[in-house]
C-alpha positions as CSV (number, residue, x, y, z in Angstrom):
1,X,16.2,3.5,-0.1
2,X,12.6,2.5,0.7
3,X,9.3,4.5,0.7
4,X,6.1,3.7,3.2
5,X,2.6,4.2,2.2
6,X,-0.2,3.2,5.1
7,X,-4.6,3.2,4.7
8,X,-6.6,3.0,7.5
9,X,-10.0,1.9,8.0
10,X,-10.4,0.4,4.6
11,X,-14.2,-0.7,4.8
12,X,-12.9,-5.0,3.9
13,X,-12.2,-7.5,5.9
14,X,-8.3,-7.9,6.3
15,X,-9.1,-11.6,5.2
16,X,-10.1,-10.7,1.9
17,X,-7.3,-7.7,1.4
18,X,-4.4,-10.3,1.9
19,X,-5.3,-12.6,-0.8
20,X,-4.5,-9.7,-2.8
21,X,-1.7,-8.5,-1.4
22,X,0.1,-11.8,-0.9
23,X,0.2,-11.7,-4.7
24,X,2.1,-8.6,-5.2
25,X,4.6,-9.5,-2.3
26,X,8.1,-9.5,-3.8
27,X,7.3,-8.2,-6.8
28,X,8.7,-5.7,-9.1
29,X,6.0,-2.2,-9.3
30,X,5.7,-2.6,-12.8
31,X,4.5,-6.5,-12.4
32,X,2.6,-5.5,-9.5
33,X,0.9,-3.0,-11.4
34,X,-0.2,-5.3,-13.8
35,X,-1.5,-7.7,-11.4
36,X,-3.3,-5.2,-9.4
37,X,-4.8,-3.4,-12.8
38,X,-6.1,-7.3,-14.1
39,X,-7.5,-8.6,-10.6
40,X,-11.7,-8.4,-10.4
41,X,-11.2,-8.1,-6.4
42,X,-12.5,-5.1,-4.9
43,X,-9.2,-5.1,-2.6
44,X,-7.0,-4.7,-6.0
45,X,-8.5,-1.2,-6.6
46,X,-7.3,-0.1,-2.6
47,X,-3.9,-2.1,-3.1
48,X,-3.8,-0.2,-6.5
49,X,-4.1,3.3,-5.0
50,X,-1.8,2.5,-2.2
51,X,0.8,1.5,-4.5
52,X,0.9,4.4,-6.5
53,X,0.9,6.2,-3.2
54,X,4.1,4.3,-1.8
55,X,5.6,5.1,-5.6
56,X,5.1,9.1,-5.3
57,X,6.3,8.8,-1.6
58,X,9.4,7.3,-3.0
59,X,10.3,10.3,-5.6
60,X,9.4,12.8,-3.5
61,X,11.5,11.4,-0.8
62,X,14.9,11.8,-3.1
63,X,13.6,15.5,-3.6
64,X,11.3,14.7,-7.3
65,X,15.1,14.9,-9.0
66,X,14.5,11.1,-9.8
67,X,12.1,9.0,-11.7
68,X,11.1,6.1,-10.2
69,X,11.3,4.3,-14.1
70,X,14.6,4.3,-13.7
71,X,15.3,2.4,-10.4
72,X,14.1,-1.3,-9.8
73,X,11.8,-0.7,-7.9
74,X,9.8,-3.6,-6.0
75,X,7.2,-4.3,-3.0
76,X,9.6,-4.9,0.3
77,X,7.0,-5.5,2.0
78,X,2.9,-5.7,2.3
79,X,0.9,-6.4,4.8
80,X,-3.0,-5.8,6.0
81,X,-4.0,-6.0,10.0
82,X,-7.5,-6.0,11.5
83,X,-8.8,-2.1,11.9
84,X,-12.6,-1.6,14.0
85,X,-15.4,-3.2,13.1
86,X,-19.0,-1.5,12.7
87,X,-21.1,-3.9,15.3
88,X,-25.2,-3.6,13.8
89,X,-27.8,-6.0,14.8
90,X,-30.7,-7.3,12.3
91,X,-34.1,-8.9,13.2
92,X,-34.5,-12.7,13.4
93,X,-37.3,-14.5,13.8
94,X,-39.0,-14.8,17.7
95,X,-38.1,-11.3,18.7
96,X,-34.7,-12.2,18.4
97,X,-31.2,-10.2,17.0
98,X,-27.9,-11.1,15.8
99,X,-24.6,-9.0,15.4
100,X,-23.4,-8.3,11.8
101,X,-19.8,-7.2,11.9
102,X,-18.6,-5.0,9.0
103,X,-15.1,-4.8,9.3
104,X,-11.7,-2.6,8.5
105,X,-8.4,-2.9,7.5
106,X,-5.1,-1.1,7.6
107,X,-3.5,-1.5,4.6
108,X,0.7,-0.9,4.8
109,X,3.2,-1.2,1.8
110,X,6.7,-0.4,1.8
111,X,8.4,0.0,-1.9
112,X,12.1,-0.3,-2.1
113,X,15.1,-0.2,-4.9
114,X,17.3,-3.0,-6.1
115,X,19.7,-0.5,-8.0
116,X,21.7,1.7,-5.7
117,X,20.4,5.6,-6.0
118,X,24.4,7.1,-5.9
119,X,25.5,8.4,-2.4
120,X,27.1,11.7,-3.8
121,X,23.8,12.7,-5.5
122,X,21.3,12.0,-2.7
123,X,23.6,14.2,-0.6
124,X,23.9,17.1,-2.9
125,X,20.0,16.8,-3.0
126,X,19.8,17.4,1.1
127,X,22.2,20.5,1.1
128,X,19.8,21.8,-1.4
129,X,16.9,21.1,0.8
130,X,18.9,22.6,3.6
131,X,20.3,25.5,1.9
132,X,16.4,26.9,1.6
């Protein structure tokens, strides 16, 4: 079972987010957590929020019935791609101008489980949902 969690136009280059995020590829939630929580990047906080994000999206996919605690969770996979870019121009010298780029990410994590949520549960969970 895996859970997605996406942010758009994050205002940092996608350079700069994937150092962080290559660090937390792989990893359990709880180590990427920690990782995340102890890194003086500005990307960390984003990667931080997304990640809790991804988590909730997770629970509330099996119906809130399950804590995520108790599955190993871990980051499938993480990635960041290039989003716009604000195009601005600043003074130079001899009445000239050059482009300053400030550019965006989007940010994409996808959180899955090592342990095996049971087949019999998740389906009484959906004829719950269905039975509404």
């Amino acid at each position: 079972m895996e859970a997605i969690a996406k942010m758009k136009s994050i205002p940092l280059s996608a350079r700069k987010m994937r150092y962080v995020i290559d660090s937390i590829r792989g990893k359990s939630v709880d180590e990427a957590f920690n990782i995340l929580k102890f890194s003086k990047r500005e990307a960390s906080e984003w990667a931080e929020k997304l990640l809790l994000s991804a988590v909730a999206n997770w629970e509330n996919k099996l119906g809130n019935v399950y804590s995520a605690d108790d599955y190993d969770l871990y980051v499938k996979t993480a990635f960041a791609d290039d989003g716009g870019s604000l195009k601005r121009f600043r003074p130079v010298p001899h009445g000239r101008a050059h482009r300053i780029r400030k550019r965006m990410n989007h940010l994409t994590l996808v959180v899955a489980n090592n342990t095996a949520v049971e087949a019999d549960e998740t389906e009484e969970i959906d004829n719950e949902n269905t039975e509404d």
